[in-house]
Backbone bond lengths (Angstrom), bond angles and torsions (degrees), N, CA, C in turn:
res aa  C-N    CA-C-N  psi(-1)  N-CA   C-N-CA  omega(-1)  CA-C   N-CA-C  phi
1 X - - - 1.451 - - 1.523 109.32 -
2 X 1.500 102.33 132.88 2.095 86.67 171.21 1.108 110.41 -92.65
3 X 1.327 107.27 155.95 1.374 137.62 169.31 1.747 111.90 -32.04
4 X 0.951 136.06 133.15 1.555 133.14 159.32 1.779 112.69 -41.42
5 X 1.073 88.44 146.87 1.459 100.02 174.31 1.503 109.74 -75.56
6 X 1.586 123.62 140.40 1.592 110.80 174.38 1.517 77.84 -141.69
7 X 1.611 119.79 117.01 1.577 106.74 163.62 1.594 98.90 -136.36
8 X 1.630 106.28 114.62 1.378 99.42 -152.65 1.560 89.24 -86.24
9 X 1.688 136.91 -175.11 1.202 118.97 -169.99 2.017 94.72 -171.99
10 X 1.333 117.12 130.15 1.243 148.85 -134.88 1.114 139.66 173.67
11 X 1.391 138.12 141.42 0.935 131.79 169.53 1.736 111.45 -74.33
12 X 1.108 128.57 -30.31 1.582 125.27 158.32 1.449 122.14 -73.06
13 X 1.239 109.86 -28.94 1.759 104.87 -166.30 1.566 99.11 -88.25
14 X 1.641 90.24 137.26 1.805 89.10 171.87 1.782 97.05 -129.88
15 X 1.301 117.76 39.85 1.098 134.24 169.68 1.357 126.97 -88.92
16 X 1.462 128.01 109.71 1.138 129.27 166.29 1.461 136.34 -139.84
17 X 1.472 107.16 101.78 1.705 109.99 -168.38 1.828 112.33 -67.57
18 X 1.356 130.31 33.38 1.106 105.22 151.32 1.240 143.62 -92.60
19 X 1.217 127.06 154.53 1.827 127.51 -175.27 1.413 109.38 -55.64
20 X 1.345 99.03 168.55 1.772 95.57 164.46 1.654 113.10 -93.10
21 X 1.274 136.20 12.27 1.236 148.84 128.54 1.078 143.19 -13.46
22 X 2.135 97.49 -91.90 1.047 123.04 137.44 1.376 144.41 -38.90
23 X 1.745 103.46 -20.10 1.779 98.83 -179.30 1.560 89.93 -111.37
24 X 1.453 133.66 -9.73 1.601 127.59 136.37 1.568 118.07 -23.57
25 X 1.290 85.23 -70.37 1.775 99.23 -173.03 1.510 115.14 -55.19
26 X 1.396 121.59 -38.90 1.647 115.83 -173.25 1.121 88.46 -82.96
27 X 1.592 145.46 -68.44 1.390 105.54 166.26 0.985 144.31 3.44
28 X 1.450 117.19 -101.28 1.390 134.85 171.41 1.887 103.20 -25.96
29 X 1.273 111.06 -56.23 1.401 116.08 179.59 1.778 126.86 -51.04
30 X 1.351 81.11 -53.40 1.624 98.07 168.05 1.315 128.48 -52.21
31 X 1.253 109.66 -38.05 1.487 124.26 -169.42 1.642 102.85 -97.57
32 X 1.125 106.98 -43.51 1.908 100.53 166.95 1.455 106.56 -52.18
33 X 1.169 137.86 -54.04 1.139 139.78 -162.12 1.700 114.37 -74.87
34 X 1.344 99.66 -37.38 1.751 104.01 173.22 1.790 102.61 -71.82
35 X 0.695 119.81 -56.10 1.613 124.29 168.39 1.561 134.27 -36.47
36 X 1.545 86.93 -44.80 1.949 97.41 150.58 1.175 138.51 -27.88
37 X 2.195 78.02 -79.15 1.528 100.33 178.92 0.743 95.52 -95.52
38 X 1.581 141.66 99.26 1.488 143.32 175.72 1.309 90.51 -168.56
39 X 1.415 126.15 -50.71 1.261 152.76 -174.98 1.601 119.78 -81.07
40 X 1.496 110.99 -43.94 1.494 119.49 179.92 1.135 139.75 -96.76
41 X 1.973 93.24 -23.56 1.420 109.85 -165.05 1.391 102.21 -113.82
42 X 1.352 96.87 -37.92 1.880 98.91 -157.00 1.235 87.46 -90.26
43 X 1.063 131.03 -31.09 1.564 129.75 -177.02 1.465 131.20 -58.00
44 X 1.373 116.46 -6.66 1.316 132.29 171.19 1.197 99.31 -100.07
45 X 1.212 105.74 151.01 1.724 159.41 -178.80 1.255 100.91 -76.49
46 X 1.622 110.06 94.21 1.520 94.12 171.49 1.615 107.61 -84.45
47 X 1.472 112.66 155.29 1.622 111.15 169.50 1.305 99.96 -63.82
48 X 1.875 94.80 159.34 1.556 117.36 -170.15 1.204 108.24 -27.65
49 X 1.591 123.32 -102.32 1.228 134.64 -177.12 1.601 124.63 -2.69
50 X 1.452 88.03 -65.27 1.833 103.61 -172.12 2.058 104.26 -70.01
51 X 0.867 98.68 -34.71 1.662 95.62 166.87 1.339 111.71 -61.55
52 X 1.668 136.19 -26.86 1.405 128.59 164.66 1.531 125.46 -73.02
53 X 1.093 102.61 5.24 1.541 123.13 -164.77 1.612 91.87 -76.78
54 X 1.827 130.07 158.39 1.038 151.81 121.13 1.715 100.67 -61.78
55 X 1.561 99.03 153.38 1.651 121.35 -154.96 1.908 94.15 -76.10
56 X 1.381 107.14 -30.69 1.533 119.21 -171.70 1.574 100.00 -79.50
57 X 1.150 134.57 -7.94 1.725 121.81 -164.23 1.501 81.39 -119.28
58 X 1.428 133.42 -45.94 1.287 132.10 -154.69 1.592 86.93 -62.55
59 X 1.517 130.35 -56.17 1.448 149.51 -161.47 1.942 87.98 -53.57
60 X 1.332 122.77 -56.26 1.008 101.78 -174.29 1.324 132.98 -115.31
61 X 1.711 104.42 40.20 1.008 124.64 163.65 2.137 107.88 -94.17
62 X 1.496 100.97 -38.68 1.426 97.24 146.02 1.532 150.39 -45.55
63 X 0.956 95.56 -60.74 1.360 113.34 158.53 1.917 133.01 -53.05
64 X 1.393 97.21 -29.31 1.698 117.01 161.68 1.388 101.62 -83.46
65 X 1.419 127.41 -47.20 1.942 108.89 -179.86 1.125 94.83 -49.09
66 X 1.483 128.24 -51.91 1.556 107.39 -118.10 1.606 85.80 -104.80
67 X 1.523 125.11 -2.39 1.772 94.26 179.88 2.371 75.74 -146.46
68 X 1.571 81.12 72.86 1.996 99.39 178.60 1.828 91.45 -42.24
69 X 1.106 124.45 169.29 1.517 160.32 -168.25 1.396 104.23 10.16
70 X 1.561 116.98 78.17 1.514 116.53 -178.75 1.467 80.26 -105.43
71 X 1.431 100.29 167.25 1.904 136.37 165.63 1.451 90.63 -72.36
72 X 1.449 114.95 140.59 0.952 140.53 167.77 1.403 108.13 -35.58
73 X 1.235 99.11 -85.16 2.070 113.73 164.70 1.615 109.23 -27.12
74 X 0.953 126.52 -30.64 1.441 142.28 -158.79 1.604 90.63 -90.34
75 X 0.873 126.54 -54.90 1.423 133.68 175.09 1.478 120.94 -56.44
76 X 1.477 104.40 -71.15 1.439 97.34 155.84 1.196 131.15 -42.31
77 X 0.831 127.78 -26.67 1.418 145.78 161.54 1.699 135.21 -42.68
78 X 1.336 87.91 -55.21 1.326 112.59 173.98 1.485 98.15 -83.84
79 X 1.286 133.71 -45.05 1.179 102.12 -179.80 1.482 124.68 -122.96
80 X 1.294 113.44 44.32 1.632 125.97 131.84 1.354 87.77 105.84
81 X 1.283 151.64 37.05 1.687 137.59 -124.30 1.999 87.47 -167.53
82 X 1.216 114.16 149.64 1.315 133.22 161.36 1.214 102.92 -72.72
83 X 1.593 128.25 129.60 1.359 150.55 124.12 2.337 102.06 10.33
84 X 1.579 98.83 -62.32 1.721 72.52 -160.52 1.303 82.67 -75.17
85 X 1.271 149.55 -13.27 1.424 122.80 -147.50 1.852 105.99 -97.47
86 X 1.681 113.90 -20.28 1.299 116.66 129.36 0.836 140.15 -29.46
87 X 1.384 107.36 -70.52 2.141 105.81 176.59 1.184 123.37 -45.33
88 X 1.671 112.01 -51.28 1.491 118.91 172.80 1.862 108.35 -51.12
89 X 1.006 101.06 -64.98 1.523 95.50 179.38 1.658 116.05 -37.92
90 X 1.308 119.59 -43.25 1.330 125.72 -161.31 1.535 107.69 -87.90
91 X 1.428 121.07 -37.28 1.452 132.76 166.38 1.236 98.48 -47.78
92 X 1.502 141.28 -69.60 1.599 153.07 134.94 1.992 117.02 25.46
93 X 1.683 93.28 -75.97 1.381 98.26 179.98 1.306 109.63 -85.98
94 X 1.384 135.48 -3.87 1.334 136.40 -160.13 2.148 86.09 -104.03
95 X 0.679 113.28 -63.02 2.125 114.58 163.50 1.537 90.84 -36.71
96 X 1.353 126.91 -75.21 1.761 119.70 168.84 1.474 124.09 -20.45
97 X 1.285 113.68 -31.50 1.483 121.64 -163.44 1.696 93.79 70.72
98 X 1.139 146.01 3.67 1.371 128.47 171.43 1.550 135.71 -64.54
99 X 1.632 98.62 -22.72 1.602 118.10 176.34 1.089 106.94 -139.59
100 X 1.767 108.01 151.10 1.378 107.66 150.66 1.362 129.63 -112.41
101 X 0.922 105.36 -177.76 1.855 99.98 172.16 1.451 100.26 -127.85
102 X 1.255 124.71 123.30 1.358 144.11 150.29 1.226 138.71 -73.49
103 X 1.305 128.72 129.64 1.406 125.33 170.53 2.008 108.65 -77.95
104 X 1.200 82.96 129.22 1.921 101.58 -174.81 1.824 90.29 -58.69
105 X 0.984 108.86 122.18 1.913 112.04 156.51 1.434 126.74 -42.73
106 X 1.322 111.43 -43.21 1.000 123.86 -172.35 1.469 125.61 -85.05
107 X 1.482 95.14 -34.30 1.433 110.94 170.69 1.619 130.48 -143.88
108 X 1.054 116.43 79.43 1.633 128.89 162.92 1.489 97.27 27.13
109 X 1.494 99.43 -99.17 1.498 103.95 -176.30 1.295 135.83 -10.08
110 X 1.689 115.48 -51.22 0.717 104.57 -150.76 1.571 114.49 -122.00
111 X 1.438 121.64 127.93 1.361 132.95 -178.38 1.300 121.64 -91.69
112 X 1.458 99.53 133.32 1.392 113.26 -163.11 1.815 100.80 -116.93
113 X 1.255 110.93 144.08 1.653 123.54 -174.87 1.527 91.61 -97.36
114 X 1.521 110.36 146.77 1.553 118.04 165.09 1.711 106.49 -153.35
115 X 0.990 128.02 160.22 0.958 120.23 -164.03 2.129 118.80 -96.11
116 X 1.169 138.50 140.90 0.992 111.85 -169.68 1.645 124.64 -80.97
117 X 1.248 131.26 -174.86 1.201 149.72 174.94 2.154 100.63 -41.37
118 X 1.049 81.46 -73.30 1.632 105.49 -171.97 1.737 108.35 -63.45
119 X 1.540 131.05 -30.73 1.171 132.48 158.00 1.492 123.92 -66.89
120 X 1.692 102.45 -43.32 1.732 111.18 166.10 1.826 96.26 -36.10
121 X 1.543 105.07 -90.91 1.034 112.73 154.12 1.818 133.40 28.32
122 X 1.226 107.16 -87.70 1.559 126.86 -173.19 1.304 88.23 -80.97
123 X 1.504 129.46 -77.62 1.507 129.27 -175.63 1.464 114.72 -27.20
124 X 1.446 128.44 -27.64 1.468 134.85 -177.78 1.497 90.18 -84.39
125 X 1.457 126.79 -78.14 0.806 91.23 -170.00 1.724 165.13 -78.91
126 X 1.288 87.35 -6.25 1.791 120.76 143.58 1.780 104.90 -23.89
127 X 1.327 88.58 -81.22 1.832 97.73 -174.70 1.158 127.19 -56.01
128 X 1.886 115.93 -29.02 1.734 108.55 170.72 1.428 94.17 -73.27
129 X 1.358 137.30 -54.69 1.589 133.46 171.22 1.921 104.06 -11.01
130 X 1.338 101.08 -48.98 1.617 83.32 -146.27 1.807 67.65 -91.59
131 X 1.034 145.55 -71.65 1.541 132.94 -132.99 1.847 78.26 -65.04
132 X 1.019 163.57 -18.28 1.888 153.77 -173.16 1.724 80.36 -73.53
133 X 1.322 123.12 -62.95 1.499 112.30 -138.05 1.573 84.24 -78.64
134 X 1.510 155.34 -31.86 0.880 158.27 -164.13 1.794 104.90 -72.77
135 X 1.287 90.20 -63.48 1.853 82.79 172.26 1.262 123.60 -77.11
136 X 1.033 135.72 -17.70 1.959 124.41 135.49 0.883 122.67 -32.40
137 X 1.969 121.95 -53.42 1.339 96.44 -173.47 1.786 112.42 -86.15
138 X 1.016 119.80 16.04 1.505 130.73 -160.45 1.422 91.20 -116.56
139 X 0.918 146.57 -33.65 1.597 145.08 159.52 1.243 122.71 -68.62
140 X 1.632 118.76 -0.35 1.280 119.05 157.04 1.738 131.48 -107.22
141 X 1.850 95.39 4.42 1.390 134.62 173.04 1.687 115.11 -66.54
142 X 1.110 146.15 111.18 1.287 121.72 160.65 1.584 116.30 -71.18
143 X 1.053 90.82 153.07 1.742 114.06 -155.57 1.754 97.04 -51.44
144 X 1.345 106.08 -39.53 1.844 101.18 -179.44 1.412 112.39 -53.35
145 X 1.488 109.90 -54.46 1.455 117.72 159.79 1.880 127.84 -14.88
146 X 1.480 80.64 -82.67 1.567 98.65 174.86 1.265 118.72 -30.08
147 X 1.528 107.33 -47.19 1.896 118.37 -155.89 1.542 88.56 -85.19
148 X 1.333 132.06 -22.17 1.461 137.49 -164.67 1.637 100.62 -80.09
149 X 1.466 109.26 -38.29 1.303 107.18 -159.58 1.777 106.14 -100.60
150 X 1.601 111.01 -7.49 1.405 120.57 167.75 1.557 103.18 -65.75
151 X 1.431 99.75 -61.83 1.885 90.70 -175.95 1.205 132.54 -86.97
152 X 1.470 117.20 1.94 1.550 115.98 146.04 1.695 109.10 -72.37
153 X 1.220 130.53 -58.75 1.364 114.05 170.24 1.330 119.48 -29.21
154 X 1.200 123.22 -68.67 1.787 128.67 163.51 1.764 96.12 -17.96
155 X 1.572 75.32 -94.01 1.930 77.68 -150.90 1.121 121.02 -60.49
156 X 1.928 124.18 10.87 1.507 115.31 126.13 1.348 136.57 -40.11
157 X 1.511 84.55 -62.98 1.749 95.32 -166.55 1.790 108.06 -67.40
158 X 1.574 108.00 -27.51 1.612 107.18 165.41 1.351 108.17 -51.22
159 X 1.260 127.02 -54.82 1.532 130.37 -163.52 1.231 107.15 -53.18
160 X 1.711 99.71 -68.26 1.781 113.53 174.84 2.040 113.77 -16.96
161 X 1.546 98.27 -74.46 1.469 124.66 -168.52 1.309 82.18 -45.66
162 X 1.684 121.62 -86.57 1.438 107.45 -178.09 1.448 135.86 -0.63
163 X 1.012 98.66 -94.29 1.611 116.16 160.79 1.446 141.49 -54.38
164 X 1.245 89.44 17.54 1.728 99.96 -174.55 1.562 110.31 -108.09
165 X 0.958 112.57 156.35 1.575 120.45 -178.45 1.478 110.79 -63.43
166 X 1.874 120.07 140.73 1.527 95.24 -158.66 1.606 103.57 -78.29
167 X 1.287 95.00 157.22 1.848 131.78 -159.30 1.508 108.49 -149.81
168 X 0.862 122.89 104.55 1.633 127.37 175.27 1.378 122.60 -50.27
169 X 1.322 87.40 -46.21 1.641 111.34 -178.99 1.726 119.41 -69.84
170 X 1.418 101.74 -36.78 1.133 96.34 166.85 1.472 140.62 -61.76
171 X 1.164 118.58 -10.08 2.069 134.73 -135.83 1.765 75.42 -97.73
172 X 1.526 130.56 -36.40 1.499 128.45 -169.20 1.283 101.46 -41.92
173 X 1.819 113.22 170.42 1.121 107.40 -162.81 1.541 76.63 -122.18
174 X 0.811 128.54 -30.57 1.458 126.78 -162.31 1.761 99.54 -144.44
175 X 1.440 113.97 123.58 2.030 137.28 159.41 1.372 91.62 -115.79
176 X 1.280 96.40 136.69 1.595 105.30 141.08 2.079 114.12 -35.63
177 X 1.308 101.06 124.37 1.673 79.65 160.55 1.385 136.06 -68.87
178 X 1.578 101.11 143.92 1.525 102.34 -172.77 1.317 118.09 95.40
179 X 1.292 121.57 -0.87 1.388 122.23 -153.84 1.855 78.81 -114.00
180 X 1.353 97.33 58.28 1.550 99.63 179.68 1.534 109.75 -71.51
């Protein structure tokens, strides 16, 4: 079994107890994973629009498909972000025609983000893009493969969640990808 990782990190500390193993392994780890998404994610073609996007509006233009008519707060929320620094973003895609903002029925106050006609739209086709380029390269996988590389993904992303700072959002077992 190896040793735990201890890599303390500072502008004073130049201390670090990992093996040469272990700093094999984040390697090796690191670089599988940049290679992925290098290959799976970044490698698609986003449609027009969403290619003009900054990485922060595109993020929560995702995040509005995939959970349509949240509270503002609700948004921020979900994605880890202050209230004004939301609005600006959303004032942003809503000039886009990508979102709207709604008045809640029930209650005046409160405005709800949904996504528009024409973003539904692009966001679809964005996503068959990435699940096409995904099952190409998975159709050149033998199937033992595949099932090998489903449950190491898992019991990454189990570990990750674990160990992550608490996040609500994270504990899901299953998002759409990207729907960071």
């Amino acid at each position: 079994m190896t040793p735990p990782i201890r890599v303390v990190v500072g502008p004073t500390s130049k201390r670090n107890d990992m093996t040469p193993e272990t700093s094999n392994q984040l390697d090796q780890v690191q670089g599988a994973l940049y290679r992925v998404l290098r290959a799976l994610v970044f490698s698609v073609d986003l449609p027009g629009p969403l290619l003009q996007l900054p990485m922060a509006q595109f993020r929560c233009l995702h995040t509005v498909s995939a959970h349509d008519g949240l509270r503002m707060q609700e948004l921020a929320d979900r994605m880890g972000i202050k209230l004004p620094a939301v609005s600006q973003m959303v004032d942003r895609l809503v000039r886009k025609g990508l979102v709207e903002r709604i008045e809640d029925a029930s209650d005046r106050r409160v405005v709800r983000v949904r996504s528009t006609t024409c973003s539904q739209q692009l966001m679809a086709e964005h996503r068959a893009q990435r699940l096409k380029r995904l099952q190409d390269v998975l159709s050149h996988m033998p199937p033992d493969s595949v099932e090998r590389v489903i449950a190491g993904l898992n019991d990454l992303a189990d570990a990750a969640v674990r160990h992550s700072p608490e996040d609500p959002h994270l504990s899901s077992k299953w998002e759409d990808p990207l729907e960071l």
